[in-house]
Structures are given as C-alpha cells and as structure tokens.
N, CA, C and O of each residue as an XYZ file, in Angstrom:
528
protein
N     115.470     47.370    110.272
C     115.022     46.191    109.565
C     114.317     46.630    108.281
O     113.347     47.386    108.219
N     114.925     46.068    107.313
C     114.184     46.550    105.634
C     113.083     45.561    105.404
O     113.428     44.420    105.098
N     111.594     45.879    105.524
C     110.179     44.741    105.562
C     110.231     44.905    103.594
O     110.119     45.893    102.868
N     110.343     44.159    103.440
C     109.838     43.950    101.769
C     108.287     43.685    101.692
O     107.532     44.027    100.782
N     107.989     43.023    102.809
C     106.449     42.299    102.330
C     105.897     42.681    104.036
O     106.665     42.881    104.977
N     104.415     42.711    104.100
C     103.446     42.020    105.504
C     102.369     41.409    104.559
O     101.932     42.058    103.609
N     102.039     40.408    104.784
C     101.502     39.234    104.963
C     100.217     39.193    105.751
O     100.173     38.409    106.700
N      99.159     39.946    105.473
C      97.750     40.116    106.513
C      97.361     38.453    106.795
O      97.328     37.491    106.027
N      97.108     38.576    108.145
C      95.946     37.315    108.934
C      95.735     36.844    107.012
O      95.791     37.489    105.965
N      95.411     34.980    107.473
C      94.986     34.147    106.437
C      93.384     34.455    106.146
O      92.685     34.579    107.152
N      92.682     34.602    104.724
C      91.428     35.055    104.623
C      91.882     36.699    104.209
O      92.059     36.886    103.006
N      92.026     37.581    104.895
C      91.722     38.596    104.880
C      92.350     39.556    103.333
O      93.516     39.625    102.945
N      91.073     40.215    102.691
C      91.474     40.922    101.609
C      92.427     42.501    101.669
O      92.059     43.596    101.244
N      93.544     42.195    102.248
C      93.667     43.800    102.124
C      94.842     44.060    102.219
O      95.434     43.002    102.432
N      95.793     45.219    102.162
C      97.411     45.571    102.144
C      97.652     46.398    103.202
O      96.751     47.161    103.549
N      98.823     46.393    103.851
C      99.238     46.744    104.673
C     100.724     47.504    104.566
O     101.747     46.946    104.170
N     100.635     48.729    104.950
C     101.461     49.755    104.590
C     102.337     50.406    106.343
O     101.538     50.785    107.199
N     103.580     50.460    106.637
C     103.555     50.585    107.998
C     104.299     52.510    107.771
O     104.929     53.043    106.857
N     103.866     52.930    108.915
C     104.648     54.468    108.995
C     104.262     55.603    108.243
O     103.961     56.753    108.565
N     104.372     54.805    106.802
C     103.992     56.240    105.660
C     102.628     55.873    105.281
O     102.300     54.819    105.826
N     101.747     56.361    104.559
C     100.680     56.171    103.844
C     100.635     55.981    102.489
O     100.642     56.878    101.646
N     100.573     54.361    102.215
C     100.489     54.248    100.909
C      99.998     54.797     99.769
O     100.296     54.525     98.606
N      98.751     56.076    100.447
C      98.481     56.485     99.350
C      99.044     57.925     98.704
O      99.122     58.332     97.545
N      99.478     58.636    100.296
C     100.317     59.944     99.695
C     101.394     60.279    100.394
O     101.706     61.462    100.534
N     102.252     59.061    101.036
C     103.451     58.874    101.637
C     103.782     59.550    102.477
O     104.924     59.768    102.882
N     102.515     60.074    102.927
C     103.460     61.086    104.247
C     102.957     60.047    105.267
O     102.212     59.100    105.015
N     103.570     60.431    106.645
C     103.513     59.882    107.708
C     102.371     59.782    108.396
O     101.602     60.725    108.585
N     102.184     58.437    108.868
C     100.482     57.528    109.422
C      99.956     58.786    110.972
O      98.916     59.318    111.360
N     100.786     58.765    111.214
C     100.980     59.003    113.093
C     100.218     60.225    113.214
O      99.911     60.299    114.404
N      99.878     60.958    112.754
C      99.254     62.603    113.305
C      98.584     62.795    112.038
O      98.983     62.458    110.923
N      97.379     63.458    112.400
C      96.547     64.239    111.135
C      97.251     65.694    111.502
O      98.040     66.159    112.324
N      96.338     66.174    110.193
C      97.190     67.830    110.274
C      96.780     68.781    111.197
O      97.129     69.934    110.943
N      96.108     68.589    112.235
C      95.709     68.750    113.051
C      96.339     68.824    114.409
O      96.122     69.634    115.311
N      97.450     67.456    114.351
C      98.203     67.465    115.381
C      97.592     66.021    116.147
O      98.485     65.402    116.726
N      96.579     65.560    116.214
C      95.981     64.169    116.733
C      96.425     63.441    116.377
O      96.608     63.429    115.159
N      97.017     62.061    117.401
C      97.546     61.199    117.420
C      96.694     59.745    117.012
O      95.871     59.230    117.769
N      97.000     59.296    115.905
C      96.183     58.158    115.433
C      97.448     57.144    115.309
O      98.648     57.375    115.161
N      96.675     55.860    115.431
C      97.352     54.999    115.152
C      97.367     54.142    113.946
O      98.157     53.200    113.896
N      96.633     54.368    113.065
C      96.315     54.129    111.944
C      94.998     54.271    111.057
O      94.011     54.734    111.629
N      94.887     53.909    109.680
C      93.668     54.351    109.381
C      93.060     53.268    108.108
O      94.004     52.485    108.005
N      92.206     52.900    107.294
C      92.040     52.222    106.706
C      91.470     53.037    105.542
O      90.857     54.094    105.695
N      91.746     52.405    104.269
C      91.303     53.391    102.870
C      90.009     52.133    102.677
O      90.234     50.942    102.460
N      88.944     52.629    102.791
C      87.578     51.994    102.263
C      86.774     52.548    101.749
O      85.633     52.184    102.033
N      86.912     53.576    100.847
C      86.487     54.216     99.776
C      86.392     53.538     98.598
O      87.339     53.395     97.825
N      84.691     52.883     98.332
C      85.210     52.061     97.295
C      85.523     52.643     95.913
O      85.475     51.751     95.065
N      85.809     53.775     95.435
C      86.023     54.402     94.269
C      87.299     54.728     94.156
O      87.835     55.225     93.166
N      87.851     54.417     95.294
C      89.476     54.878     95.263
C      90.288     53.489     95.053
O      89.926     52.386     95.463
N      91.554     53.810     94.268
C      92.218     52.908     93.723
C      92.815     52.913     94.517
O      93.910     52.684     94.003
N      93.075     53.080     96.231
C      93.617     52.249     96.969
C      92.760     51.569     98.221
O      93.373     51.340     99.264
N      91.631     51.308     98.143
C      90.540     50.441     98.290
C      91.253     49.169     99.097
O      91.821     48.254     98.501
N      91.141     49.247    100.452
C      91.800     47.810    101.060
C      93.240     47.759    101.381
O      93.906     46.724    101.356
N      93.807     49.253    101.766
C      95.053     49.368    102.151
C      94.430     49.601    103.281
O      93.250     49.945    103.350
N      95.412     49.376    104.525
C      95.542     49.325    105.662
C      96.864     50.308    105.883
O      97.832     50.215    105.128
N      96.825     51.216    106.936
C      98.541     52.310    106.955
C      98.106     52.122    108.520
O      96.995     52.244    109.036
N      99.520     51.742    109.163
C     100.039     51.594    110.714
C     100.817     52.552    110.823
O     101.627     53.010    110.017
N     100.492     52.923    112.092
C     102.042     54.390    112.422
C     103.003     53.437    112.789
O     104.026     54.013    113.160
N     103.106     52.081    112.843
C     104.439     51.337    113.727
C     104.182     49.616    113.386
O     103.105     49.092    113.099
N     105.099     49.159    113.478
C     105.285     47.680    113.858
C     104.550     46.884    114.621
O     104.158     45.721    114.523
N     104.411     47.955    115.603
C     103.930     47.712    117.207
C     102.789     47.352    117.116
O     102.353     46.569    117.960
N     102.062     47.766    116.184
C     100.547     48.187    115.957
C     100.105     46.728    115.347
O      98.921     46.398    115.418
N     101.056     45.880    114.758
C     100.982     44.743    113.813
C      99.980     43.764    114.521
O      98.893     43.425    114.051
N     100.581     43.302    115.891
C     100.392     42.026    117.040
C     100.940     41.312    116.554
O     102.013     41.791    116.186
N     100.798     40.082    116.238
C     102.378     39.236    116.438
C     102.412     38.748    115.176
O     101.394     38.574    114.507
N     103.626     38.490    114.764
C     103.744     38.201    113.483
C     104.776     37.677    113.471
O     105.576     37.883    114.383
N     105.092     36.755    112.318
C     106.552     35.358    112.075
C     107.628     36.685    111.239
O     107.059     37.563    110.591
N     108.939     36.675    111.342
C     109.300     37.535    110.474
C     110.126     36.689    109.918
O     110.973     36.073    110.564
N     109.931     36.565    108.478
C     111.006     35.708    107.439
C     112.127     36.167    106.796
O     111.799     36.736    105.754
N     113.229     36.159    106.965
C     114.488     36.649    106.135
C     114.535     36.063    104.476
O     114.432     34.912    104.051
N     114.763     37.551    103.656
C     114.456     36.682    102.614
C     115.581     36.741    101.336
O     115.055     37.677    100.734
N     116.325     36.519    100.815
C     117.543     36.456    100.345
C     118.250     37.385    100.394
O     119.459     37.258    100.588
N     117.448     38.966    100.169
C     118.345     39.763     99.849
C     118.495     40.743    101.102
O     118.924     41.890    100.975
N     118.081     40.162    102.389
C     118.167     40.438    103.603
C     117.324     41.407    103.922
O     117.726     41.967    104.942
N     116.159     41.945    103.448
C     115.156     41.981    104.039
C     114.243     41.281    104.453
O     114.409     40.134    104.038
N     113.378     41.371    105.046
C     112.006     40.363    105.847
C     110.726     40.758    105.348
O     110.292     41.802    104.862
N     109.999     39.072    105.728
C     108.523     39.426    105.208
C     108.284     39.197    106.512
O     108.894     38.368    107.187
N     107.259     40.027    106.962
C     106.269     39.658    108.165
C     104.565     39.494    107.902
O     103.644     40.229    107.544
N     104.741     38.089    108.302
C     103.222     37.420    108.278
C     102.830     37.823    109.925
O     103.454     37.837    110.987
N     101.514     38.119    109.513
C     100.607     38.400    110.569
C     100.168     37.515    111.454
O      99.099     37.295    110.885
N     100.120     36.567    112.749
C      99.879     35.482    112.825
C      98.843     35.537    114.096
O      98.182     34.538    114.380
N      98.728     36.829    114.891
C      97.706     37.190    115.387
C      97.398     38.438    115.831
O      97.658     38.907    116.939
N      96.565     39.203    114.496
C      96.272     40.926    114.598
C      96.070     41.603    116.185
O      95.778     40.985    117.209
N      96.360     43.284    116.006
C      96.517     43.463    117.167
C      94.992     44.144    116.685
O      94.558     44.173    115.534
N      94.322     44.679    117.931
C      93.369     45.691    118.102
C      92.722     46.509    116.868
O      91.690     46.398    116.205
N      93.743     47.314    116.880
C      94.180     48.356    115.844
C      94.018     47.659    114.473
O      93.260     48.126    113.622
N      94.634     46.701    114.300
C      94.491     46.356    112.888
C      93.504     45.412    113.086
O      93.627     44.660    112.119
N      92.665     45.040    113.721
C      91.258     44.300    113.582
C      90.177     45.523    113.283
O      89.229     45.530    112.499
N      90.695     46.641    114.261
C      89.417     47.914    113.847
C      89.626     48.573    112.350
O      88.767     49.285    111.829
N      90.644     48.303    111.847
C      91.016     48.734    110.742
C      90.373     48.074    109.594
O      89.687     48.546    108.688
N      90.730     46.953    109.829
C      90.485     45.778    108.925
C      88.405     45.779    109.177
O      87.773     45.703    108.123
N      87.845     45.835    110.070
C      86.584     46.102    110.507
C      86.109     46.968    108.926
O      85.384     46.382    108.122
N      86.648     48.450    108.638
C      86.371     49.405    107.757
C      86.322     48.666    106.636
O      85.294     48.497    105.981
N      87.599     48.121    106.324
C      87.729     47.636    104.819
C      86.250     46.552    104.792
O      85.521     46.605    103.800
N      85.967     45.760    105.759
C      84.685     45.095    105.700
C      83.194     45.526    105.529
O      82.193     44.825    105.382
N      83.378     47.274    105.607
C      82.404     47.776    105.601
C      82.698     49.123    104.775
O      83.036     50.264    105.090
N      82.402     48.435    103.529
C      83.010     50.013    102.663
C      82.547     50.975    102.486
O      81.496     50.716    101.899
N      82.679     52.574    102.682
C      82.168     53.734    102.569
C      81.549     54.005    103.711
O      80.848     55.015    103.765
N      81.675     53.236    104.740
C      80.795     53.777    106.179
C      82.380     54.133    107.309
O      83.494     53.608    107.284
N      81.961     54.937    107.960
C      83.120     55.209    109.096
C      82.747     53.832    110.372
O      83.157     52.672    110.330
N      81.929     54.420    111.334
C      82.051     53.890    112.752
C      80.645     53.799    112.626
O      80.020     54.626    113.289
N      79.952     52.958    111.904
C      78.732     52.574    111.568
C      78.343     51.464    112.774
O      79.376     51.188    113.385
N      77.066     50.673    113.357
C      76.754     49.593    113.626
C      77.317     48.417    112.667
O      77.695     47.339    113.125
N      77.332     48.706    111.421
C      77.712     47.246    110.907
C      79.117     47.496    110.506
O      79.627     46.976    109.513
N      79.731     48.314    111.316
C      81.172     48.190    111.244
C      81.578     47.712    112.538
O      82.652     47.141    112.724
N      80.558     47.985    113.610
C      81.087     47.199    115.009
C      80.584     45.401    114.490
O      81.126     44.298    114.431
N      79.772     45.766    114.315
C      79.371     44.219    114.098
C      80.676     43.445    113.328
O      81.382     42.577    113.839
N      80.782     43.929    112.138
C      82.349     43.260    111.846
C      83.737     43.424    112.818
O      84.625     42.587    112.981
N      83.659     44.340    113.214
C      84.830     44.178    114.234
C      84.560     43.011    115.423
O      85.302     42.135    115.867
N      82.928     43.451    115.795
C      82.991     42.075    116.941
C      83.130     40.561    116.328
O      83.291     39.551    117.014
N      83.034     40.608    114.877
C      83.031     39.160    114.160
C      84.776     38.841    114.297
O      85.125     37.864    114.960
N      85.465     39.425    113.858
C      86.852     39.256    114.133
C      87.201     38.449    115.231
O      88.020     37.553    115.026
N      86.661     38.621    116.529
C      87.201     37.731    117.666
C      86.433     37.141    118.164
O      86.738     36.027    118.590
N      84.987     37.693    118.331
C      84.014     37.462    118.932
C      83.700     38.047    120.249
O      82.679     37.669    120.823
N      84.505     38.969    120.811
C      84.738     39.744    122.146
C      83.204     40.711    121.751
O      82.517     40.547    120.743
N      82.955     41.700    122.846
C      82.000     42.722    122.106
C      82.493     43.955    123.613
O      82.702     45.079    123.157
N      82.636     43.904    124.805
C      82.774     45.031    125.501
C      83.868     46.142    125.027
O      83.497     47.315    125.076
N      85.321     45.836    124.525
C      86.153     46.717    124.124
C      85.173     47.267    122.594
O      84.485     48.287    122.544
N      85.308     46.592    121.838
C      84.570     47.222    121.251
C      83.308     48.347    120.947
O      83.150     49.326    120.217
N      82.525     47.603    121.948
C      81.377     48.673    122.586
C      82.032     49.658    123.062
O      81.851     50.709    122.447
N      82.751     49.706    123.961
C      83.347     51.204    124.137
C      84.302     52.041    123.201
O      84.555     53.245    123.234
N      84.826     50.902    122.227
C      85.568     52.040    121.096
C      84.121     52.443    120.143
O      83.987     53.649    119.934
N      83.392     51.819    119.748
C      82.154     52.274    119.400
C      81.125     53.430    120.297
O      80.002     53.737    119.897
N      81.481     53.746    121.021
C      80.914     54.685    121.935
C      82.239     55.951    122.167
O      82.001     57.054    122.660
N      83.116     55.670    121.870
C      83.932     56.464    121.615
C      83.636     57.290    120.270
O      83.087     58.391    120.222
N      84.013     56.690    119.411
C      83.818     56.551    117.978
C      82.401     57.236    117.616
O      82.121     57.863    116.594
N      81.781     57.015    118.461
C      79.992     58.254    118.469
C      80.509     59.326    118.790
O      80.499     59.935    117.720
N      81.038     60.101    119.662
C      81.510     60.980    120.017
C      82.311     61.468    119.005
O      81.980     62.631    118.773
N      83.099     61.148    118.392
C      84.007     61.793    117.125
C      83.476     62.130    116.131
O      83.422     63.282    115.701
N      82.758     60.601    115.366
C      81.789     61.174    114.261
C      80.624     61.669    114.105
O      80.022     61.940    113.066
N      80.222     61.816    115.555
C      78.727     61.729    115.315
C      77.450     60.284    115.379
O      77.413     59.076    115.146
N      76.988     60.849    115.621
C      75.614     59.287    115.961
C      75.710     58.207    114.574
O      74.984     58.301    113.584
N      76.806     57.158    114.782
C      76.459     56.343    113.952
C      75.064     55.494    113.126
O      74.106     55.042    113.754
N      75.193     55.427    111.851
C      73.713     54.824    111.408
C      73.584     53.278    111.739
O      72.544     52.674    111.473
C-alpha cells in the first residue's frame, strides 16, 4: 500500500513518518545497538524536525480510516491512537525533556488512564535514569 499522507488524531500538532526516520531515513525499528523500539519522537526544540513522530509499522498507528486518493495511494487519518503513539505524542508535548513527570502527566492527559502509564514511567526510570 503506497500512504501519501497520515493524518494525526484531530488537535494534535505533529507529523508522522512510518518505518524510516524522517529525519535521516534509515529505519525506525532498532537503535545501533541492536534494541528493539517501536518508535521515537523528535522534541528537540532547536531541531528543524521538531514534532515529527517515526513508527517502525502501521501497526503501531491504532486505528485509522484509510482514504484512496486519485492516484491510488492512501491517506490514513488517525481516528483512535495506539499506546505508542500517545507516548510519543506525550514528548512532542513536553519539549526537550525525555521521561520527565510532566511528560507522564501529558501522557496521562491523553486518555485519562494513569496505571499503564505509571508502569511505563517506572520503566522509563530505569533506562534514563531518575526522572525530574
């Protein structure tokens, strides 16, 4: 399927890039390291790609309308984010911080849930270090 466009959740400021990384086109899915990520968010506010979003997959989207569009590719609108792209989208809400408190706090604003979160935030201590 050739995606011309995604279409982020209504409200939300940001672009969405699936597989490669919009900003240096290599592939979302593994750091060089070999760790398996599922995506990552650019919230660096000095960087001119500030509010991209990069998915290793489709999958990663949650559900979305897909529109055929003349020249037979599709746009896919977002119509209810998955996980992944709510924790993502969380970063871009909180620019220049990783896995901060007021990056859970925006992630728990997204749905309003707070236990998954609390534990990806307690995860997320463990990786980076004692969030501020």
């Amino acid at each position: 399927m050739k995606i011309r466009k995604i279409v982020p959740p209504k409200g939300w400021g940001c672009t969405i890039a699936i597989k490669l990384c919009g900003y240096d086109n290599k592939k979302v899915n593994y750091t060089k390291d070999g760790l398996l990520i599922f995506g990552h968010a650019h919230n660096c506010t000095d960087s001119f790609c500030f509010g991209l979003i990069c998915l290793g997959g489709l999958n990663l989207l949650g559900k979305y309308d897909k529109i055929r569009n003349k020249d037979g590719s599709y746009t896919l609108k977002v119509t209810k984010p998955s996980h992944t792209l709510k924790h993502e989208y969380a970063h871009i809400l909180t620019p220049d911080q990783i896995h901060s408190k007021a990056w859970l706090n925006n992630l728990k604003e997204l749905d309003g849930t707070t236990k998954r979160y609390t534990d990806d935030w307690n995860f997320w201590k463990l990786m980076d270090g004692e969030p501020e």
